[in-house]
C-alpha positions as CSV (number, residue, x, y, z in Angstrom):
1,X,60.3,140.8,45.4
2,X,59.0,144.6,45.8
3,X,57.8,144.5,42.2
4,X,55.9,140.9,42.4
5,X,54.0,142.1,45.8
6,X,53.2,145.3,43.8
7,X,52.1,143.2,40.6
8,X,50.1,140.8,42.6
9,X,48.3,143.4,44.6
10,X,47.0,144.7,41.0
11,X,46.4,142.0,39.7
12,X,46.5,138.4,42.0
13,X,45.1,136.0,39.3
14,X,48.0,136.9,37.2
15,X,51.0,136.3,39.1
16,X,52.1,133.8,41.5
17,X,55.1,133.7,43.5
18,X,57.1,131.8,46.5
19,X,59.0,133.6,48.9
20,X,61.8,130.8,49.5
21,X,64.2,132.1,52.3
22,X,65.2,131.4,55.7
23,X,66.1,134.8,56.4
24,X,63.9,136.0,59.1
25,X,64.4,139.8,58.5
26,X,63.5,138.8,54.6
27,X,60.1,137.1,56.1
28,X,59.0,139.9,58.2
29,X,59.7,142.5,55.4
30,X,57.5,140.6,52.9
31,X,54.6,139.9,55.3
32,X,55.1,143.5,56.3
33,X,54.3,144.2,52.5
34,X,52.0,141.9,52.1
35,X,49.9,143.6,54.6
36,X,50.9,147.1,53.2
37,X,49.3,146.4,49.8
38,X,46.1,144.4,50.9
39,X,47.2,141.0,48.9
40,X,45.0,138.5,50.5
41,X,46.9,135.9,52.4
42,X,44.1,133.1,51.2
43,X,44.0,133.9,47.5
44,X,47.2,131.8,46.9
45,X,49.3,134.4,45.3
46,X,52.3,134.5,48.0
47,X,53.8,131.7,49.4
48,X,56.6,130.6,51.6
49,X,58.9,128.2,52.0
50,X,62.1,127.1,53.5
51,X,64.2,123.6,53.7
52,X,62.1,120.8,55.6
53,X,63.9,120.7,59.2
54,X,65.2,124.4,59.0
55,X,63.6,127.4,60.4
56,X,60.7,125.4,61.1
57,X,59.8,128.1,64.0
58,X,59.6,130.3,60.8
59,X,56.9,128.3,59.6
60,X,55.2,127.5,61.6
61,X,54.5,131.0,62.7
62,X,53.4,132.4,59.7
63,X,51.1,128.8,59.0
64,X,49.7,129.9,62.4
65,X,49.1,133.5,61.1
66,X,47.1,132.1,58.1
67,X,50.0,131.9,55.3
68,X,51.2,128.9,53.3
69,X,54.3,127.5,53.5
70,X,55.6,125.0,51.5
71,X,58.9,122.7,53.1
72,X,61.1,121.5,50.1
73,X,62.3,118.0,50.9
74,X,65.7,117.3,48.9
75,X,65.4,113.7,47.6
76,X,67.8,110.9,46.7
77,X,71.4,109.5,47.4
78,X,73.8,111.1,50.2
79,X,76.2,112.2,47.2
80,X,73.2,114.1,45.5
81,X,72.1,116.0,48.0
82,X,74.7,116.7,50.6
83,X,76.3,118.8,48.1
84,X,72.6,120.6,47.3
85,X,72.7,120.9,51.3
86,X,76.0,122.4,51.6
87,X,76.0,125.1,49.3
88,X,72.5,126.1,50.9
89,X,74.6,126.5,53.8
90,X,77.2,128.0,52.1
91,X,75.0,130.9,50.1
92,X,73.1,131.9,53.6
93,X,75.2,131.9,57.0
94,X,71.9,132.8,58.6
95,X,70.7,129.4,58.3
96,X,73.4,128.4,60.9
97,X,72.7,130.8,62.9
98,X,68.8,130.6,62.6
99,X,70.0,126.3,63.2
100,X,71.4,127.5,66.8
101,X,68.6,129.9,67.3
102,X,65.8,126.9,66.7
103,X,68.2,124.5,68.7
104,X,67.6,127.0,71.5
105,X,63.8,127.3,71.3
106,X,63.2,123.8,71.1
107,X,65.3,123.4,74.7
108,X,62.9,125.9,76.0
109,X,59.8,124.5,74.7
110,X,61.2,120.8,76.2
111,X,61.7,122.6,79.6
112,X,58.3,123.9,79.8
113,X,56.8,120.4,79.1
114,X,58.7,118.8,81.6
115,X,57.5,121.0,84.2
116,X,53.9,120.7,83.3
117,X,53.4,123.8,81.3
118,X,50.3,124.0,78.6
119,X,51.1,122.7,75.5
């Protein structure tokens, strides 16, 4: 990733890349060096994306801050992609934890609503 960022702030009409990952820590780095090099959020060089329905707090935080993000959307039967699924699990254990940790802000968010709070 180090050396893309560094290519693409030389050269952004060359290279293209996607930062897929929903390792939070992994995020923040990359935006850190985004911003560290001067590449242009808008100019379409770096992207991000992460599993449709996963880390969507992820997202939709760095959408807010100006960045795209794509959501990949696994497509077809149950037996071709709950295996895909799986073993996306499997490779990160953060995702489970970053599951629990989305669980939890959606509760919060939900309590805030009922009690009248600004959306």
């Amino acid at each position: 990733m180090e050396l893309l960022l560094e290519l693409i702030s030389q050269n952004p009409q060359r290279y293209r890349v996607i930062i897929a990952t929903h390792n939070e820590e992994s995020v923040c780095r990359t935006v850190q060096r985004i911003q560290e090099l001067g590449i242009n959020k808008d100019g379409g060089s770096v992207c991000f994306g992460q599993l449709l329905g996963m880390c969507d707090h992820v997202s939709l935080t760095l959408a807010g801050q100006g960045y795209a993000v794509y959501k990949s959307v696994p497509y077809g039967s149950v037996e071709d992609t709950l295996p895909y699924l799986v073993r996306r699990a499997q490779e990160n254990h953060t995702v489970l934890q970053g599951i629990r940790k989305e669980r939890d802000l959606l509760r919060l968010e939900l309590r805030r609503r009922m009690r009248g709070g600004a959306a």
